[in-house]
Residue frames as qw, qx, qy, qz and C-alpha x, y, z in Angstrom:
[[0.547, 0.422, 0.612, -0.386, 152.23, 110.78, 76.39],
 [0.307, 0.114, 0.732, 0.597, 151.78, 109.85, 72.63],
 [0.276, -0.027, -0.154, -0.948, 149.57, 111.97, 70.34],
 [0.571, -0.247, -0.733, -0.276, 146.94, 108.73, 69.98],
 [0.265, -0.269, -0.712, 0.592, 147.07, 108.89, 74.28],
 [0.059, -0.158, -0.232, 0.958, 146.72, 112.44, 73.97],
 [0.451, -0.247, -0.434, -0.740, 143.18, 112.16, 71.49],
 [0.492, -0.497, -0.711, -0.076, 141.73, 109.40, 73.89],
 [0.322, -0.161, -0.425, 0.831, 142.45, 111.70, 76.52],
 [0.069, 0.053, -0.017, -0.996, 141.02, 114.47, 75.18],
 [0.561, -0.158, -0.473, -0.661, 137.88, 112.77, 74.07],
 [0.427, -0.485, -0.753, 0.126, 137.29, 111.03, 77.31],
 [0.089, -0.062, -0.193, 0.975, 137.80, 114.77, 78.54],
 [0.220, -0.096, -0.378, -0.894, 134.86, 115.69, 76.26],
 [0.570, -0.287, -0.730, -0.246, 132.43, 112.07, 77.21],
 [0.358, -0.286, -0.539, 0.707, 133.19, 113.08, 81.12],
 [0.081, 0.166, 0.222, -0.957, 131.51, 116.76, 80.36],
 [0.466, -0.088, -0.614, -0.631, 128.49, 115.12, 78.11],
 [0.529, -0.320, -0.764, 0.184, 127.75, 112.73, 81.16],
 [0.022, -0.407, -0.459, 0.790, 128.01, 115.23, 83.90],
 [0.420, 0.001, -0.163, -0.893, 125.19, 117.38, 81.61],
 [0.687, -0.187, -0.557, -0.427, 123.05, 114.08, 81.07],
 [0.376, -0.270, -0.682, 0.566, 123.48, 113.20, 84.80],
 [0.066, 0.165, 0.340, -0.923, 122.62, 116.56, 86.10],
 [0.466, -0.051, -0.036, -0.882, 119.48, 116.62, 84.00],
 [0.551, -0.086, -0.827, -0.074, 118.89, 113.00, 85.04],
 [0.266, -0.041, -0.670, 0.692, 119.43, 114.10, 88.55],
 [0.113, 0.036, 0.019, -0.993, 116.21, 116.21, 88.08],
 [0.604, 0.019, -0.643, -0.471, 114.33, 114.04, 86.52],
 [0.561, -0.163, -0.789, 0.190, 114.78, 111.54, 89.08],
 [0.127, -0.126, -0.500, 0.847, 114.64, 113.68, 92.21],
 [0.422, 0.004, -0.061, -0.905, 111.15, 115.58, 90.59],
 [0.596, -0.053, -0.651, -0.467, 109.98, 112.22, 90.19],
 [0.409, -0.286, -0.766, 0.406, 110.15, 110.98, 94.21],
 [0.357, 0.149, 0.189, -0.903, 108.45, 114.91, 95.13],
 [0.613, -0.015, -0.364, -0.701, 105.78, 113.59, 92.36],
 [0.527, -0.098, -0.843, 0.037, 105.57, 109.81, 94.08],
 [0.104, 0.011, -0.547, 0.830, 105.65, 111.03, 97.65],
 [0.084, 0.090, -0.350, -0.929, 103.18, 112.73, 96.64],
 [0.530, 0.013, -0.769, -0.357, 101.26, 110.46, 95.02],
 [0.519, -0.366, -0.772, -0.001, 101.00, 108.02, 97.80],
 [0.061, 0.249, 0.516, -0.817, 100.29, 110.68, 100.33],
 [0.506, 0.087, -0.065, -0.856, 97.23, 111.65, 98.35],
 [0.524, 0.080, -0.846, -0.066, 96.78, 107.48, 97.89],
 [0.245, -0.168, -0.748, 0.593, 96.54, 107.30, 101.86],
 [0.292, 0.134, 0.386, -0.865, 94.22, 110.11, 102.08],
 [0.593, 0.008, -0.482, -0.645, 91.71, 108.63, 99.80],
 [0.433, -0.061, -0.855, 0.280, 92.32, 105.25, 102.03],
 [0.042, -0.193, -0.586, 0.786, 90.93, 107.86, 105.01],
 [0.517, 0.079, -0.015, -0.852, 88.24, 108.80, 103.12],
 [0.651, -0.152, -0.655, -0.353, 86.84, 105.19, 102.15],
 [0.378, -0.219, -0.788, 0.434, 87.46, 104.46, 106.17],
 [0.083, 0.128, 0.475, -0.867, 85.24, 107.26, 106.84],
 [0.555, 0.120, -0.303, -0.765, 82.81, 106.53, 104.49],
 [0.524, -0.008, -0.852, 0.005, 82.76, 102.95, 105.35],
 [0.021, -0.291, -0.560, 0.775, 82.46, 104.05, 109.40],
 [0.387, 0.160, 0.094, -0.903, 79.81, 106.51, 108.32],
 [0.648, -0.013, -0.516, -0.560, 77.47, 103.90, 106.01],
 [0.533, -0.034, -0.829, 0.166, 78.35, 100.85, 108.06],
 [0.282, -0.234, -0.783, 0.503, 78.32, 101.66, 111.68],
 [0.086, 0.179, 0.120, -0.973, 75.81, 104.82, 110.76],
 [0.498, 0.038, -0.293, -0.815, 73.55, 104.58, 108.21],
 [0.518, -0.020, -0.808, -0.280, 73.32, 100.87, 107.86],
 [0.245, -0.239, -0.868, 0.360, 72.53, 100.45, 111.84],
 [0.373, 0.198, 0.249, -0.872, 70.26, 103.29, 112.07],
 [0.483, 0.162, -0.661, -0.550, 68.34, 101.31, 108.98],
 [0.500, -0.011, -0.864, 0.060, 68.38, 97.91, 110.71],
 [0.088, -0.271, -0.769, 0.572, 66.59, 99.48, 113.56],
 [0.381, 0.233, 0.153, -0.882, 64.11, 100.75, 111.81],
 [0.656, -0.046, -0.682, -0.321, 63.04, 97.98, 110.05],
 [0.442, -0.080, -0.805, 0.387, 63.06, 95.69, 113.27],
 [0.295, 0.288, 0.414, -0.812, 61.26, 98.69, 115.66],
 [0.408, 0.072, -0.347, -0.842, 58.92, 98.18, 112.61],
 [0.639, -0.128, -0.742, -0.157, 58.24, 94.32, 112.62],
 [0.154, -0.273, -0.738, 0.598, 57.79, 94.90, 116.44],
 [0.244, 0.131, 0.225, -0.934, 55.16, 97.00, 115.64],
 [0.642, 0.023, -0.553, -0.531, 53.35, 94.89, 113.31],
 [0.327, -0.130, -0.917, 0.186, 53.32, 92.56, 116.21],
 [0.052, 0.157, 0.631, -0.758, 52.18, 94.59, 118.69],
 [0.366, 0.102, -0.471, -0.796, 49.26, 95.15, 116.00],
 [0.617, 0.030, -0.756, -0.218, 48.57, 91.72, 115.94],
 [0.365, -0.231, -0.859, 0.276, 48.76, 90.99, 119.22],
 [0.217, 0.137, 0.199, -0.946, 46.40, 93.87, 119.84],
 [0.521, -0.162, -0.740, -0.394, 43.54, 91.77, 117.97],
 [0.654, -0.073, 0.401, -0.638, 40.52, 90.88, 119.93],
 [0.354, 0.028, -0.841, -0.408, 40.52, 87.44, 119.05],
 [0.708, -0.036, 0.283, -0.646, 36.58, 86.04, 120.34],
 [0.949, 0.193, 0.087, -0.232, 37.08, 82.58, 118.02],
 [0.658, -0.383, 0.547, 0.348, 39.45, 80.24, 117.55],
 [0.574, 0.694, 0.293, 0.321, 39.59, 81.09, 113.91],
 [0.106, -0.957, 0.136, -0.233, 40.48, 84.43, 115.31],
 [0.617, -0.674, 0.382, 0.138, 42.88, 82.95, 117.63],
 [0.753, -0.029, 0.421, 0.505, 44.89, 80.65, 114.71],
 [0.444, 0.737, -0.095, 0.500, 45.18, 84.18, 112.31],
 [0.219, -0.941, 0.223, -0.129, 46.68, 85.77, 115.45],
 [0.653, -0.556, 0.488, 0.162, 49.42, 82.89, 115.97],
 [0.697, 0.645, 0.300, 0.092, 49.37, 82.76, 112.23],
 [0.170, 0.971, 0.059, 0.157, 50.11, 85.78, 111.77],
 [0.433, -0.792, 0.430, -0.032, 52.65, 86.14, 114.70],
 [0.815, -0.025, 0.426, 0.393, 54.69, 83.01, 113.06],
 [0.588, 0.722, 0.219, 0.292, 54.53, 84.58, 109.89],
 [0.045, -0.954, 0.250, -0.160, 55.87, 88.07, 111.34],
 [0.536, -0.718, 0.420, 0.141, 58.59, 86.17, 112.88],
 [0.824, 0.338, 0.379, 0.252, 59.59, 84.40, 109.84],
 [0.274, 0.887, 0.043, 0.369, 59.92, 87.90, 107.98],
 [0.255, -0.923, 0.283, -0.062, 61.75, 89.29, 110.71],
 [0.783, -0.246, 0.530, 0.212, 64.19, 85.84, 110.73],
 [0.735, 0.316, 0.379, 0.464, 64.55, 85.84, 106.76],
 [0.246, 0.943, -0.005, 0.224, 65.36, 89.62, 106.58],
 [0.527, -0.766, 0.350, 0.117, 68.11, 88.80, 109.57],
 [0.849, 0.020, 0.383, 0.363, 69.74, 85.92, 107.02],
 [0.551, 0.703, 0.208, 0.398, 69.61, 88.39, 104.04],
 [0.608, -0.789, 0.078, -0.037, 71.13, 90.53, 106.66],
 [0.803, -0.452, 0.383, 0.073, 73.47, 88.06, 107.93],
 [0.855, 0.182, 0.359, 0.326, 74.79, 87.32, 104.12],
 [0.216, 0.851, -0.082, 0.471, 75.73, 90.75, 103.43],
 [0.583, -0.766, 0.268, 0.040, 77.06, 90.95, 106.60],
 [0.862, -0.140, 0.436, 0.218, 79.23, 88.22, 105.63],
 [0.651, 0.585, 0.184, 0.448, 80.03, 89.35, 101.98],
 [0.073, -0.960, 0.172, -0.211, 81.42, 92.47, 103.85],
 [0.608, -0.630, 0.464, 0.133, 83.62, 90.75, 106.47],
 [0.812, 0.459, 0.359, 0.030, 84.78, 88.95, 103.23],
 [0.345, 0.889, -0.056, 0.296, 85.77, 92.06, 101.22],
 [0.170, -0.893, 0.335, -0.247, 87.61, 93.33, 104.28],
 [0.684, -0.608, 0.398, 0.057, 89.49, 90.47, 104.74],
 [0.824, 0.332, 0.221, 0.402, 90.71, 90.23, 101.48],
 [0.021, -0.935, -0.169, -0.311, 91.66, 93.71, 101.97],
 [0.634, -0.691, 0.347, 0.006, 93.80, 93.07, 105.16],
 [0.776, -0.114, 0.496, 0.373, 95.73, 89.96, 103.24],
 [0.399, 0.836, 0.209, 0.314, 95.94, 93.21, 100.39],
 [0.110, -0.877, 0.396, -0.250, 97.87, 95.88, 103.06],
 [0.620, -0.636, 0.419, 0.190, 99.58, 92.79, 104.81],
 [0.827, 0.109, 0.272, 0.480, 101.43, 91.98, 101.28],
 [0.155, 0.913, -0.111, 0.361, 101.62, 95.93, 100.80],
 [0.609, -0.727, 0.313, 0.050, 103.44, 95.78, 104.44],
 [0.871, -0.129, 0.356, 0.312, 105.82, 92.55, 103.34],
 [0.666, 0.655, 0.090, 0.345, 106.65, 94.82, 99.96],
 [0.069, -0.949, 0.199, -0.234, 107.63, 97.79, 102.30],
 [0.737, -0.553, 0.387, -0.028, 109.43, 95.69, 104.58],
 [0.850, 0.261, 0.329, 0.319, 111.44, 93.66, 101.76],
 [0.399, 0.805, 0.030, 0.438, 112.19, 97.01, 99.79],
 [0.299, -0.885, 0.301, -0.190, 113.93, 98.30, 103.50],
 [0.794, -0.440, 0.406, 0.105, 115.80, 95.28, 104.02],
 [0.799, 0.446, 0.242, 0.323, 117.19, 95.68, 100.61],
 [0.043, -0.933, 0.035, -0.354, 117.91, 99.38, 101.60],
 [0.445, -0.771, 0.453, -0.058, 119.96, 98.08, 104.76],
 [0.854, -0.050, 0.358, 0.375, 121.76, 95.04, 103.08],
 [0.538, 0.757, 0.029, 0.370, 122.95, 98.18, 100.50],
 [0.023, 0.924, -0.234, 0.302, 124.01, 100.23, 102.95],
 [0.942, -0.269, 0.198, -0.041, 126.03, 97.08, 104.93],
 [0.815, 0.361, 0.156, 0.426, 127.80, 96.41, 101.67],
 [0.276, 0.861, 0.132, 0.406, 128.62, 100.19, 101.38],
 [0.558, -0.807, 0.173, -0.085, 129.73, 100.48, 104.50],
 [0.865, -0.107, 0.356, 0.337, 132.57, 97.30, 103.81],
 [0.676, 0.577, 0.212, 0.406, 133.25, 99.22, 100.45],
 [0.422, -0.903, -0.077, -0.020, 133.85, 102.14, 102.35],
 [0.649, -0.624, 0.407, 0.157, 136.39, 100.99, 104.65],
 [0.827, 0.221, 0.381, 0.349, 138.10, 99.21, 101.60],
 [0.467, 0.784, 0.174, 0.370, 138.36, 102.57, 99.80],
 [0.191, -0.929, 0.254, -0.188, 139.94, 104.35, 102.83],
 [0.701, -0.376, 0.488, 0.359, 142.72, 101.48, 103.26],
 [0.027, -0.625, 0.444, 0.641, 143.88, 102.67, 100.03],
 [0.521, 0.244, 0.724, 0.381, 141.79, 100.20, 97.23],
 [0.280, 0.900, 0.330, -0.048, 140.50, 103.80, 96.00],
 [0.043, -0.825, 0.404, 0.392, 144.42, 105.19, 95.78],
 [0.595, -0.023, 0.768, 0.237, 145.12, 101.66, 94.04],
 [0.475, 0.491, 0.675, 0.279, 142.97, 102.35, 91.21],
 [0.222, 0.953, 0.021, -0.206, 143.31, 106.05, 91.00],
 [0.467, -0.609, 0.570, 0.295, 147.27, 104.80, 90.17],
 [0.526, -0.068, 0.788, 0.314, 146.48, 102.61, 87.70],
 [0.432, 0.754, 0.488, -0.079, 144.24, 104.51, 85.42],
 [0.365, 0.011, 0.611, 0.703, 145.17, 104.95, 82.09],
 [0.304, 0.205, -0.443, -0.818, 143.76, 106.84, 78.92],
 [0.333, 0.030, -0.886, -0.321, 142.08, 103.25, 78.05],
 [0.109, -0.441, -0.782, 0.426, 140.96, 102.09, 81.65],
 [0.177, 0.349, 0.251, -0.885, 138.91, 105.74, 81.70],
 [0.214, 0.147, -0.564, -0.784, 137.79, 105.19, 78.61],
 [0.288, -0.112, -0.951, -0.008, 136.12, 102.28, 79.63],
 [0.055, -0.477, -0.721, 0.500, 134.54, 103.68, 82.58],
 [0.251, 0.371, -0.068, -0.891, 133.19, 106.88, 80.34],
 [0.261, 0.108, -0.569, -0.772, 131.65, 104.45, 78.14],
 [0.349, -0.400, -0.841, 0.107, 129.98, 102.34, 80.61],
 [0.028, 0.360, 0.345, -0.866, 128.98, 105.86, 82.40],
 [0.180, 0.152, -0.562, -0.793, 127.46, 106.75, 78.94],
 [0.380, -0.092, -0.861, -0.326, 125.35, 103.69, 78.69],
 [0.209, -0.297, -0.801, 0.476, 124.05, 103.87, 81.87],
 [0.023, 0.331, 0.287, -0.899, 123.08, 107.19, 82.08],
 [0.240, 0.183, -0.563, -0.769, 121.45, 106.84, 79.05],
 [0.426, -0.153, -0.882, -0.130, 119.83, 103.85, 79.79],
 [0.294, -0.367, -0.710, 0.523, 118.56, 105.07, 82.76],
 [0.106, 0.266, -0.024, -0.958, 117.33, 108.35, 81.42],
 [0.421, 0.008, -0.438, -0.794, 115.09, 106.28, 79.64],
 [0.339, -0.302, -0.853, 0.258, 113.61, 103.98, 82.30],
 [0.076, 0.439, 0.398, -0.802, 112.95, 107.52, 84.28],
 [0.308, 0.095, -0.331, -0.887, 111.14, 108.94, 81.02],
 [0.571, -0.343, -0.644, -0.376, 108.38, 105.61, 81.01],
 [0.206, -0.438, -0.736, 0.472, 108.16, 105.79, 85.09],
 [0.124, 0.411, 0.288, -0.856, 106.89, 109.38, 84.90],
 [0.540, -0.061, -0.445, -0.712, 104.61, 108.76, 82.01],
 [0.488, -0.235, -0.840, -0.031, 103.33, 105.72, 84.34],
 [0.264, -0.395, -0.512, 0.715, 103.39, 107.70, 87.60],
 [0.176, 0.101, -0.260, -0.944, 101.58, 110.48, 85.36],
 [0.417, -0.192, -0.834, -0.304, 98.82, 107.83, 84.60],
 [0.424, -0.426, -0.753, 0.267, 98.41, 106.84, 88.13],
 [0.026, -0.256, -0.362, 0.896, 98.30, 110.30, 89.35],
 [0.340, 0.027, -0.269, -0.901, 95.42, 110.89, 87.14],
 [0.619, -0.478, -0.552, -0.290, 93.43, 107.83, 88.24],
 [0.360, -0.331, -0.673, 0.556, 93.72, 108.72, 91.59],
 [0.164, 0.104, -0.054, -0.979, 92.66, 112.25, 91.07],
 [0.429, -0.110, -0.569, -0.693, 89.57, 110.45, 89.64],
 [0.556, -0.220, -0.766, 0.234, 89.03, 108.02, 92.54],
 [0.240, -0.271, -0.584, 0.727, 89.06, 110.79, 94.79],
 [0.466, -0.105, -0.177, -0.861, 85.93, 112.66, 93.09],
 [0.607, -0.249, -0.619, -0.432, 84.38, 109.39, 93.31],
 [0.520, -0.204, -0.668, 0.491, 85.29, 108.98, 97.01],
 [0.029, -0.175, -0.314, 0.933, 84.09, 112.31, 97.75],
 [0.478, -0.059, -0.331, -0.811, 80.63, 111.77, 96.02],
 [0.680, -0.339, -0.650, 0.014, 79.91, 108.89, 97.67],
 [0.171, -0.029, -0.552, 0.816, 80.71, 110.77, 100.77],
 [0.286, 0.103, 0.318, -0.898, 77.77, 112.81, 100.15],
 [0.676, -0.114, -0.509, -0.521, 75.33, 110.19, 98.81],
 [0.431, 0.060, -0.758, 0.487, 76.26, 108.76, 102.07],
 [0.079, 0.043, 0.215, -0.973, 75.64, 112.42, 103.88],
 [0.436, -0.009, -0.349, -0.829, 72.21, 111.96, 101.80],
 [0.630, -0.124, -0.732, -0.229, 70.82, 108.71, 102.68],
 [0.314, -0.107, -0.703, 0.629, 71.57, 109.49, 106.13],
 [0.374, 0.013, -0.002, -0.927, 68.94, 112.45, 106.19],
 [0.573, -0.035, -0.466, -0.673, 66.82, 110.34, 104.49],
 [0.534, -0.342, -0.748, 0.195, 67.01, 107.15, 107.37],
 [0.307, -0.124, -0.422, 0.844, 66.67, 109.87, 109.64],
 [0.495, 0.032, -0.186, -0.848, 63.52, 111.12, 108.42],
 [0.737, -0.085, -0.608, -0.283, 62.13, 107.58, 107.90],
 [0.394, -0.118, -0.758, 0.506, 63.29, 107.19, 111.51],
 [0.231, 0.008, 0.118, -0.966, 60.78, 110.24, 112.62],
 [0.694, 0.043, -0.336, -0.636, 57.92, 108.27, 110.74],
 [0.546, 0.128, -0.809, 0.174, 58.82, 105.05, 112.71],
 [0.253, -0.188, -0.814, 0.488, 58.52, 106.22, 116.02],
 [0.554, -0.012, 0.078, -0.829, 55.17, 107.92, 114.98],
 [0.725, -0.029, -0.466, -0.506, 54.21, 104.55, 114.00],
 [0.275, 0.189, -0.720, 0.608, 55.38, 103.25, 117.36],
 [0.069, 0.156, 0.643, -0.747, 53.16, 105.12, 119.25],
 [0.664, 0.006, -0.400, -0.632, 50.15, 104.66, 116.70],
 [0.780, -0.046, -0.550, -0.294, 50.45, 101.01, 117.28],
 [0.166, -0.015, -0.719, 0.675, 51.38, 101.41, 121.26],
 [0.366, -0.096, -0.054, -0.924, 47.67, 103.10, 120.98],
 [0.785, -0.034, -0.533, -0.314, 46.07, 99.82, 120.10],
 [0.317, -0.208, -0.821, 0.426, 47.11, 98.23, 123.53],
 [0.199, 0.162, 0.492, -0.832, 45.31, 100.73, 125.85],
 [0.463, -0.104, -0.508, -0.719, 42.01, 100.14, 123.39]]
């Protein structure tokens, strides 16, 4: 081995123990960063459970307890009405007046109703066609996962029929070199890709953290409003049997 062999030698010796340091603290980097993702979308999901319970709780809770108190109301204003002694036909057209009218109100509060309704089912179905391209990413990103491991598998088998003793033969001073400097570059290159994910993944963890205060205050402004139809539901079916009174009269 010439002395010029012997330097590249030595100095791919040297690039070989620089890499394995910038690897290993790559390896850290990278590995702390899937704990911190994981992570992430596990706390991601739970927020997800909280807006479905908060959604359940307003929607099928508050909002229907609501909608029957209004409605038990406008029945009551009928029964009101049709509780009227009418003695003149004057009397008689405010009472069928009246009784249109109420049913109007009770019809145009069902549309306004009906159009929220509608802006909901909306939302939530843009939502769905939201998780079913979340699904198609997950699904894509695995099928990329098993066409790797496919390949790996072929590369494998190649290496154990001897194309891995083939090339441990032929390597030279030069050939190494080559691969230490393309190790180099990589690692490098890759050391800085991982440094801007975890300032991004740093980001996102902090709006989520923020999301979930807001997801957990709206829980209880939720919690709150519910009391508060619940009370107004107390005062309803006093006014119920106020305006059941007015038959027996």
């Amino acid at each position: 081995m010439t002395e010029s062999t012997n330097q590249v030698s030595n100095q791919n010796a040297a690039n070989i123990r620089k890499n394995k340091r910038r690897i290993f603290d790559l390896e850290c980097e990278v590995s702390t960063a899937y704990a911190e993702l994981m992570l992430l979308v596990a706390d991601i999901e739970e927020n997800r459970a909280l807006l479905t319970r908060n959604f359940t709780s307003a929607f099928n809770g508050n909002r229907a307890i609501a909608i029957d108190n209004v409605e038990d109301l406008y029945r009551c204003r009928m029964l009101m009405v049709d509780a009227l002694d009418a003695k003149t036909e004057p009397d008689q057209n405010f009472k069928n007046a009246m009784t249109n009218s109420l049913r109007i109100d009770l019809l145009e509060n069902r549309h306004v109703l009906n159009e929220k309704l509608r802006e909901i089912a909306s939302q939530m179905a843009e939502v769905n066609v939201l998780m079913t391209s979340l699904n198609q990413i997950v699904a894509d990103a695995n099928e990329t996962i098993a066409d790797q491991g496919a390949e790996m598998v072929s590369e494998n088998a190649e290496w154990i029929d001897g194309e891995l003793e083939k090339m441990f033969k032929a390597a030279s001073p030069a050939s190494n070199a080559k691969i230490v400097e393309s190790n180099t570059e990589r690692v490098i290159s890759l050391a800085e890709k991982a440094h801007i994910a975890e300032q991004q993944a740093q980001a996102m963890v902090e709006r989520v953290e923020s999301e979930t205060k807001s997801i957990l205050d709206t829980g209880d402004d939720i919690a709150a409003r519910r009391e508060r139809i619940q009370a107004d539901r107390e005062k309803v079916v006093a006014n119920q049997r106020r305006s059941g009174d007015l038959m027996s009269k």
